[in-house]
N, C-alpha and C positions, 0 to 999 in steps of 0.2 A: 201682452200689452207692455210699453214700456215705460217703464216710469218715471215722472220729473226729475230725480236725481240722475237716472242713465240719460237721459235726453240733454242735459244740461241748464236746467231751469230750476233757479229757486225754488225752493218747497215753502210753502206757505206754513207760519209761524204755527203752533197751535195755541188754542184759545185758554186761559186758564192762570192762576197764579202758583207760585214757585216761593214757596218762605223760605226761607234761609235755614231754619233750624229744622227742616226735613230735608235738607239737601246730603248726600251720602256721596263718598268718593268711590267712583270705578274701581276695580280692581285691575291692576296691573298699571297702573298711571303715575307716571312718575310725578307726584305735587311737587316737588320742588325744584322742576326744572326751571329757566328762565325764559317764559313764553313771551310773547308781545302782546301789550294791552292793547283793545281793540275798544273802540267805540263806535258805538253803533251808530251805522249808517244806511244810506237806503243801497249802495250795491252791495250789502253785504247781509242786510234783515229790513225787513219792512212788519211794522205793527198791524195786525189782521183789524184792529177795530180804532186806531187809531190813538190810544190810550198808552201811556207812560209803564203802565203794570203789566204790560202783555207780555209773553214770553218773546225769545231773538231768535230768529232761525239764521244758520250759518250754513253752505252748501261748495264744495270746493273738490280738487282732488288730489292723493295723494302717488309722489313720481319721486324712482330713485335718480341715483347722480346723471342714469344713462336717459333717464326718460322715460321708464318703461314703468307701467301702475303698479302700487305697493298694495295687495288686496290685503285686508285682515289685519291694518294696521288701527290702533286705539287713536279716536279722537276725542279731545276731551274741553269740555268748556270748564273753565275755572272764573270764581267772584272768588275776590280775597282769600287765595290761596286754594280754595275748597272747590271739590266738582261737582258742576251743579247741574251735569249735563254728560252723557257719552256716546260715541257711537262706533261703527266698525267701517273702514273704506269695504268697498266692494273689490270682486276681483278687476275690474277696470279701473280700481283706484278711487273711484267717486265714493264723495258722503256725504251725506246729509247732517245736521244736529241742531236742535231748540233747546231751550232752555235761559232762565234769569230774567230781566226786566229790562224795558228802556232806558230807566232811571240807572241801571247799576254798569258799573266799567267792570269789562270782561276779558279773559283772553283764550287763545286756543293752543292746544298744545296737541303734538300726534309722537305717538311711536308704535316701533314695532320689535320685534324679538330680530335681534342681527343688525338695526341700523342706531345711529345716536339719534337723541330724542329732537324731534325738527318745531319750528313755529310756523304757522297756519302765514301766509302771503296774501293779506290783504289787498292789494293793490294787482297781484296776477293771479288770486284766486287760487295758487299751487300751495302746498305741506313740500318743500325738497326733502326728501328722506338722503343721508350720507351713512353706509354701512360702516358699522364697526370693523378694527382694524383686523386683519387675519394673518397667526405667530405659526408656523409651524419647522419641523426639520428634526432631526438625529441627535443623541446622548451618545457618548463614547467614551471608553475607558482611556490612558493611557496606551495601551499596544494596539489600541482601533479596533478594538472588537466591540460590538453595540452595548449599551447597558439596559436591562430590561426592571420594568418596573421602574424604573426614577420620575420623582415629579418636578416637575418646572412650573414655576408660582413667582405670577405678573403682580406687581404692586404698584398703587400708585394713593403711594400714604397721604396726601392730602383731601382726597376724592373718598380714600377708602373703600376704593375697589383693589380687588383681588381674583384672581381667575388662576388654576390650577390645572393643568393636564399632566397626564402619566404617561410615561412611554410602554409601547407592544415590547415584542417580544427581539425585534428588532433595532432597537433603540428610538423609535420614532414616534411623536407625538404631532397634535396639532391642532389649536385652536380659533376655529375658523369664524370669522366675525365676531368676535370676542371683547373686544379690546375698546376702549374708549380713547378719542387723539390724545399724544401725550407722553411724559416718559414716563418709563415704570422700571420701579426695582426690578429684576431679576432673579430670580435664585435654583438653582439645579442641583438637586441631591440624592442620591441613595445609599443603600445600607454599603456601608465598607468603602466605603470612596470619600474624598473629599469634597466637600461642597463648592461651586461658584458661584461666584455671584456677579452681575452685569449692569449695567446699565440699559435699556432700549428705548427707545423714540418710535411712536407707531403715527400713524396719519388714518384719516377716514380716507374710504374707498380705498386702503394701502394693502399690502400682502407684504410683509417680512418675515427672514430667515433667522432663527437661531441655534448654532451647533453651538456645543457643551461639553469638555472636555474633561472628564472625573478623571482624577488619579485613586490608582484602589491604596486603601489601606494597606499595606501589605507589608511582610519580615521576610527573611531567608531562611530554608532548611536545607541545611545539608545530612545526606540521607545514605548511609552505607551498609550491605548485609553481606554475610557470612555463608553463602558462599552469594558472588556480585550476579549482575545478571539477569538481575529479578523485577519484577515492575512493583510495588506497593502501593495499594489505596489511603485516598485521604478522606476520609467520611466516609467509606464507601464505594467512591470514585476515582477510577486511575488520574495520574496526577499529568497535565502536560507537560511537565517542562520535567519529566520524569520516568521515559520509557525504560528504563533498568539502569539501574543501582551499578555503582554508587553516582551519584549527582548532587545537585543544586536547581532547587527550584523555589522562585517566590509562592509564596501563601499570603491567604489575606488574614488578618490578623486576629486574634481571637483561639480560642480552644479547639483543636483538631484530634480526630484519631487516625492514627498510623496502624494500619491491618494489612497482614498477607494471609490468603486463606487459598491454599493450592491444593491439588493429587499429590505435589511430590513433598511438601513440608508440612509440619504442625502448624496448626491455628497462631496467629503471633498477633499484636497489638499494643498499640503504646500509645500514651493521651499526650499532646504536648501544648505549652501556649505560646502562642505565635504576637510576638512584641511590633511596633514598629521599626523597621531601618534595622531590625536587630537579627541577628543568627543563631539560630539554634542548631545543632545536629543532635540527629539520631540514629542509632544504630541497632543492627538485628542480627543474633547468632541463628540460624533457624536448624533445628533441626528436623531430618530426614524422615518422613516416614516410611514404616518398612512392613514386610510380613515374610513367613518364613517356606522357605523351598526347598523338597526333599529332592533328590534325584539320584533314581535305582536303574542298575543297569550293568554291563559286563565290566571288565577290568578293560581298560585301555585310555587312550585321549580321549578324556572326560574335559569339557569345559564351559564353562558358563561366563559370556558376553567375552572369549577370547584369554580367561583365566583359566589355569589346570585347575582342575578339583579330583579329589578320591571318588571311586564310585562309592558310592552309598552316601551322596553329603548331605547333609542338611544345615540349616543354618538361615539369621536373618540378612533380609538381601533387600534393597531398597525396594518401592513400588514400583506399579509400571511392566511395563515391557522386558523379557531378558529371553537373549539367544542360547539352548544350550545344545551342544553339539558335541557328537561323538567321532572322531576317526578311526582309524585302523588299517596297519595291511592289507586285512582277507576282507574287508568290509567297505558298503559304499557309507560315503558321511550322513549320517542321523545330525540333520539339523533341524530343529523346530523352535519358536516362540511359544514363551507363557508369561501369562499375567498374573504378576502378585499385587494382590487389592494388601491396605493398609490392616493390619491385626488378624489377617486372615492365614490360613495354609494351601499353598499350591503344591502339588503333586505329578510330576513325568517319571515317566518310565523309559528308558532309552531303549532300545530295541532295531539294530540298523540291520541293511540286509546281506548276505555275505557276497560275494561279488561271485558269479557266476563261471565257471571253470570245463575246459572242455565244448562249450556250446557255442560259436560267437555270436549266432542269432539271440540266444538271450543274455549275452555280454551285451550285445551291441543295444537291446532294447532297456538293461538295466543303467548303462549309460544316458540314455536318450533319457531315463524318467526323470534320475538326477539332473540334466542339465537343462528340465522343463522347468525343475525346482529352483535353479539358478535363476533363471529368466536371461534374454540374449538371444544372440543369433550366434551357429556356432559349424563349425566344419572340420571334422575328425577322421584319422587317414592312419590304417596301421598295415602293414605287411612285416609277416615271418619272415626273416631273413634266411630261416630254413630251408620253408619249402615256398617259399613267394605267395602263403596267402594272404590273401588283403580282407579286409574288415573295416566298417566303419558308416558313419552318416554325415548327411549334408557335405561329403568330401569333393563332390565337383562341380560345388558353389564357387562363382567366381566371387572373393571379396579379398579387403583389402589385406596388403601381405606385409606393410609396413616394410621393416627392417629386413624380415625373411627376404625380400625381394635383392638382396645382395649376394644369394646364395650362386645364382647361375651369373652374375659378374665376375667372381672369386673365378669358379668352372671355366668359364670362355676365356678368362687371362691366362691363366696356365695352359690352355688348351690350345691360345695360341702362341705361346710360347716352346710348345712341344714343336706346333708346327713350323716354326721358324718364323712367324711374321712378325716375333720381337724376342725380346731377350729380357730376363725377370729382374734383372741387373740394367738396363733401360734406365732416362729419366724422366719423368713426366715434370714439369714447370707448372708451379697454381697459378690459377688465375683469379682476379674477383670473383669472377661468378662462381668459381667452384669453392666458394666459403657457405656453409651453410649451418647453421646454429643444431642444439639438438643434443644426440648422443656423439662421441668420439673426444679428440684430444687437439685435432690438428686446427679447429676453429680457435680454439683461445693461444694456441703453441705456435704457428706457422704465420707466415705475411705471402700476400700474391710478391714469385719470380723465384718463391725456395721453390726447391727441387728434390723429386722422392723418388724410388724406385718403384717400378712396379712391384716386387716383391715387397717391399715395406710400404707400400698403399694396400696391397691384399691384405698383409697381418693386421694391420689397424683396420681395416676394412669388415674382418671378422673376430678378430678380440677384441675391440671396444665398440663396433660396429658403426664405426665414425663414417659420420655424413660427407662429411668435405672429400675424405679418400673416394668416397662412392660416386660425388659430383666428376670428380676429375678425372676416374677411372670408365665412367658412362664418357663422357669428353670426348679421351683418347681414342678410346675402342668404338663407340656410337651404339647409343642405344639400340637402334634396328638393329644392327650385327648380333649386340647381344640378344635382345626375342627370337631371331631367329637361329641361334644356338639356341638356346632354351624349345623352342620347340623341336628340332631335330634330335633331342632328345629326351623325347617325350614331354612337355611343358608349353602350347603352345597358348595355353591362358593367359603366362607371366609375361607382363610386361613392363619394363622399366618408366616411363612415362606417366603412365597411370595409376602405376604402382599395383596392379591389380594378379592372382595366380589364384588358385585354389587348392587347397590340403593336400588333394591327393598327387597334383603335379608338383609339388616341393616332395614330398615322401617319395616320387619315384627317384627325382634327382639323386638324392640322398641315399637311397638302394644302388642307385647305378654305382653313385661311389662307393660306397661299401665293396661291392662286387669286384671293383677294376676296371670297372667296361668304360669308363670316361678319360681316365689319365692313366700314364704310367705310376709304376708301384710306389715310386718313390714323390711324386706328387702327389698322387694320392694319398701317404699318410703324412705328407705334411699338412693337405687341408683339414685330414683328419685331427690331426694334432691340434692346428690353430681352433678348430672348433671345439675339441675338450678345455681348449685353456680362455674360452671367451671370458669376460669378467660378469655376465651376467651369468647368473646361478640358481634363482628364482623362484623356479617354474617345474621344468621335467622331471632336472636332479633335486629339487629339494628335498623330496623325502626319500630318495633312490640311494642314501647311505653306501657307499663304500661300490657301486655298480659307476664306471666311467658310460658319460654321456656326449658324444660329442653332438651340439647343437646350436641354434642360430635362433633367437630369438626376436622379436618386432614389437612395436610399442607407438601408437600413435592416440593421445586421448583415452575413448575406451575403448581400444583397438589392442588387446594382447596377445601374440602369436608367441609361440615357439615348436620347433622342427628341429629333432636331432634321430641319431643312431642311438640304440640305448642297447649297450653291451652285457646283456643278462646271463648269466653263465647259463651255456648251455643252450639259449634260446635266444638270441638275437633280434632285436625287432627293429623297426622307423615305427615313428610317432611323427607325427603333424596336426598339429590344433591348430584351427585360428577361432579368435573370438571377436564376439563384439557384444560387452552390457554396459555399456555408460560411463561406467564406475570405475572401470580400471583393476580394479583391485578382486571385483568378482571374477572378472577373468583370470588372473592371474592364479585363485583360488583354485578355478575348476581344471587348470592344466594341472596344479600338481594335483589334485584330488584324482581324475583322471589317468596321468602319470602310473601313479601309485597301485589303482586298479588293475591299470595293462599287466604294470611288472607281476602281480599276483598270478592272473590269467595265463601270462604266456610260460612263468613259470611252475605250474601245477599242471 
């Protein structure tokens, strides 16, 4: 059924009188807005019995700015001030309300939660509802990062109203239909920042922005420890403008604590207070913590993280990680890690294993264990110069040969210079392109149109194992001519271009010359010669004391080769390593460690 109010039909008054001194105000009705006095009329109330004392019925509907029904908005009949009468729009907007007498002048007032309070339209029968204004938008510090938690508080000290929102955690706040037209104070504040304060103008039916731009409180600390390097907490919290010591970083102002608390130093802290605009520094000696490490084991190269020590040491040694490692002549390297926890005692035993003599099969498999231990890729190449046996693994892996790969360019110049198709006394002319950075002398010495000979491009070519002599020595002669000398004597892996040969075709080379079968006698021991007198030393010979080595070594990143003759009394060998672990420097390691083994083996 639908009723007079939904259909549009006045509601008939109800019958009954209305005292004044039992009239009570609605709840939620704003009495002291300024409504329009209404006198009653007949489109707007008709007396049911015709009489002066009857109550007024009012019937209307309530529409916002767009036109659309305000349901649930308060309508309120008021006599001198007081309501003597209420009721609620529907959700179609429409309402109904009676109440007061003929006799008495009356008005209407409507609101609702989100619009300003409206006056009832006597003349079109409409309540215009106009929503309150809607403030929202962003806090932000100085450096633009959000401020959370701040509140921003609208005032409008004549009306005394006041509306308040706090910002998330993104600096954003927002209050929507809040707002009555009009300008209001401003103010945005939180802890440790400086306040602003604004002025705004808001409009009914309006949506305004307001960004907020706090400056933090803040002072400087400058911050340095002993040893530098180190991150320190502030409160707790690593500091931004402070990923290691020593620095400068603002703080906000107020009482902080300065704490390191690591594995490798003692507990540290210091309180400081932080002023505005002002500087403070602080500093930190920190000491190390440590615990104590015994290490028992034979008499020899004893060392701990690359330091000699006595066997039998003991002693305090920082925490953490440490290498200790044994060498030896007759033995392979005992390397291992231990951990010293802080106030505690660690304990090794060194124990390495002696290098295997007589057997190559278990040479060659105590090799291989070691250099699983290294980690890498690796290709190892050894023949008696005695009796021509050979020994070794991954040896006719093609990889790179770096510098080695000079070895059969040296070979093929002389070789054609025996044959007549030059003279070592010849001049070759540089060119640009035979400038190449690197190892040698003649990149930063020479200019393209000087002029060398082939025999002083050979020598620099194997005693400093200069690039440039190599570019211009490939040039003249051609690469293809040279692989294919290198393979006609035994080497047909190596190839100039791509720089690529494998262990065991550099070790024959190097037998061949030993032997005589490549040059005459007398070029033979001068490449002989130039290869004891290279300047790199490094590697085969380092720990070979007092034994001549003549060899050729290669170096490209982690790419560490070296290939010589190792003159053992009595026992003669080639050695050819090449390596490859990343590092550099473990390559280098496992040649002389290696090295050092052969000479044991081929000597016993």
């Amino acid at each position: 059924m639908i009723s007079a109010m939904e259909a549009g039909i006045a509601p008939r008054p109800l019958i009954g009188d209305h005292l004044r001194q039992g009239r009570q105000a609605a709840p939620g009705i704003d009495a002291g807005c300024d409504p329009i006095l209404l006198q009653p009329a007949q489109d707007i109330s008709k007396p049911l019995l015709g009489t002066a004392g009857m109550p007024v019925a009012v019937s209307g509907r309530v529409m916002d700015a767009e036109w659309n029904p305000v349901g649930g908005a308060t309508v309120s009949m008021l006599v001198d001030g007081q309501v003597v009468a209420h009721s609620a729009s529907a959700r179609s907007g429409w309402f109904e309300l009676q109440g007061g007498h003929r006799y008495e002048a009356f008005t209407v007032s409507v609101s609702a939660p989100g619009y300003v309070t409206a006056r009832f339209d006597t003349g079109t029968g409409t309540a215009l509802m106009h929503a309150l204004a809607s403030v929202s938008r962003q806090v932000l510090d100085d450096l633009g990062a959000p401020v959370a938690s701040a509140t921003v508080t609208f005032m409008q000290t004549g009306r005394r109203l006041m509306q308040t929102a706090t910002t998330d955690a993104g600096g954003w706040f927002a209050l929507p239909h809040a707002l009555e037209p009009g300008s209001f104070h401003v103010v945005a504040e939180a802890a440790d920042h400086e306040a602003v304060e604004a002025t705004l103008r808001v409009d009914q039916d309006g949506a305004r922005t307001f960004n907020a731009v706090l400056s933090r409180l803040v002072g400087s600390l400058a911050l340095t420890t002993d040893p530098p390097g180190l991150q320190v907490l502030l409160d707790g919290k690593p500091l931004a403008d402070c990923p290691a010591t020593p620095c400068n970083a603002s703080v906000v102002v107020g009482r902080h604590l300065l704490s390191l608390d690591s594995d490798l130093y003692l507990p540290w802290q210091q309180e400081i207070d932080v002023l505005r605009k002002t500087t403070i520094t602080a500093s930190a000696k920190l000491e190390r913590k440590t615990g104590t490490l015994f290490v028992s084991g034979p008499a020899g190269d004893l060392e701990i993280d690359g330091k000699v020590v006595a066997p039998g040491w003991k002693g305090l040694i920082p925490t953490g990680s440490h290498v200790v490692s044994y060498r030896g002549a007759s033995v392979w390297p005992f390397v291992r890690t231990v951990q010293v926890s802080w106030n505690q005692e660690a304990d090794i035993s060194v124990s390495p294993t002696p290098v295997a003599t007589g057997d190559p099969n278990a040479f060659i498999a105590q090799m291989s264990s070691y250099l699983a231990g290294v980690g890498g890729r690796y290709g190892v190449y050894f023949q008696d110069l005695s009796s021509g046996r050979e020994m070794g693994s991954g040896q006719n892996s093609v990889m790179e040969a770096a510098s080695v790969i000079k070895i059969p360019v040296a070979l093929y110049t002389y070789q054609q210079s025996e044959a007549g198709a030059l003279s070592l006394d010849d001049l070759v002319t540089l060119q640009s392109s035979d400038f190449m950075g690197g190892t040698g002398i003649l990149y930063g010495s020479a200019k393209p149109g000087d002029k060398y000979s082939y025999r002083d491009l050979v020598s620099m070519l194997i005693r400093y194992s200069d690039n440039t002599a190599w570019q211009a020595l490939r040039r003249a002669l051609g690469s293809r001519a040279i692989d294919a000398y290198a393979a006609s004597i035994g080497a047909p892996d190596c190839h100039q271009v791509d720089d690529n040969c494998t262990a065991r075709e550099t070790g024959i080379e190097l037998a061949a010359l030993y032997r005589g079968q490549l040059l005459n006698a007398a070029d033979t021991q001068t490449l002989i010669t130039l290869l004891e007198t290279t300047v790199y030393n490094d590697r085969i010979n380092y720990y070979l004391t007092g034994i001549p080595v003549a060899h050729k070594v290669g170096m490209d990143g982690g790419v560490m080769n070296d290939a010589g003759i190792v003159y053992q009394p009595g026992r003669p060998f080639v050695m050819s390593m090449y390596t490859y672990t990343g590092d550099g420097s473990s390559g280098i390691q496992a040649i002389r460690d290696v090295a050092r083994a052969a000479d044991w083996f081929y000597s016993h």
